[in-house]
C-alpha positions in Angstrom: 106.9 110.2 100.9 105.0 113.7 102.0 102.0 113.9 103.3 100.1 117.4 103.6 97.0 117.9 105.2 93.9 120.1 104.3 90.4 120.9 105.6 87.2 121.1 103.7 83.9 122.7 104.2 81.1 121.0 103.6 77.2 121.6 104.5 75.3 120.0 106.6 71.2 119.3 107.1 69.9 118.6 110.3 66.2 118.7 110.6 65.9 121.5 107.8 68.8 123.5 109.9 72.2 124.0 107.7 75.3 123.7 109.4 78.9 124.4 108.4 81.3 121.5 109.2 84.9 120.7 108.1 86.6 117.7 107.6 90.5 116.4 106.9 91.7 115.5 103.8 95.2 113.5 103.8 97.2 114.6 100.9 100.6 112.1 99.1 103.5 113.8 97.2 104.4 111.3 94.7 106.2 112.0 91.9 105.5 116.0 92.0 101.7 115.1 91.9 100.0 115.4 95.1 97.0 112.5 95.6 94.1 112.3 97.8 94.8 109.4 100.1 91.6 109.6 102.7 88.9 112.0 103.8 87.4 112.2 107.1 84.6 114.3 106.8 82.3 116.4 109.7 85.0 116.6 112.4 85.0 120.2 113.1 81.7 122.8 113.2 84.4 125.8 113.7 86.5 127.0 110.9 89.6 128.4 113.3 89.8 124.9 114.6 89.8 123.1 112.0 92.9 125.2 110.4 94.6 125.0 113.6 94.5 121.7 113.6 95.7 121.3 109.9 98.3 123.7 110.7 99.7 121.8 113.6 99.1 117.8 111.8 101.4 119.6 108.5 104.0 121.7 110.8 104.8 118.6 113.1 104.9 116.2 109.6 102.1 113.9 111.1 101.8 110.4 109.4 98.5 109.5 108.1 98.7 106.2 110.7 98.0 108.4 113.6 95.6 111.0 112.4 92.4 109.4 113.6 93.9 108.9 116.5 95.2 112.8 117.0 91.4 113.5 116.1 90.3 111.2 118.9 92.6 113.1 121.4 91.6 116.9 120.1 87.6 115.9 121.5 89.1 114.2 124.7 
């Protein structure tokens, strides 16, 4: 099974501010069809982190087990 991972922007309101966050979406290959497997949204406020980190969970072929746990360790 491949997994493929992904960022995605989303807005958020804090006190009538907006701010631009991005979370991770886990991606599954299956059958040449790629499903959404799990979404953690608001990790990253900068854009150029988020890809890197993207980047770096699909180039080292990450399983989806340890990617909270690789979040935990990028704010440590």
């Amino acid at each position: 099974m491949k997994f493929i991972y992904r960022f995605r922007k989303n807005i958020m309101l804090i006190d009538n501010d907006k701010y631009i966050v991005y979370g991770i979406e886990t991606w599954m290959l299956k059958q040449d069809k790629y499903y959404l497997v799990e979404y953690i949204p608001d990790v990253f406020f900068e854009y150029e982190r988020a890809e890197k980190f993207v980047n770096l969970c699909n180039s080292l072929k990450i399983s989806p087990i340890h990617l909270l746990d690789l979040i935990e360790d990028e704010f440590s």
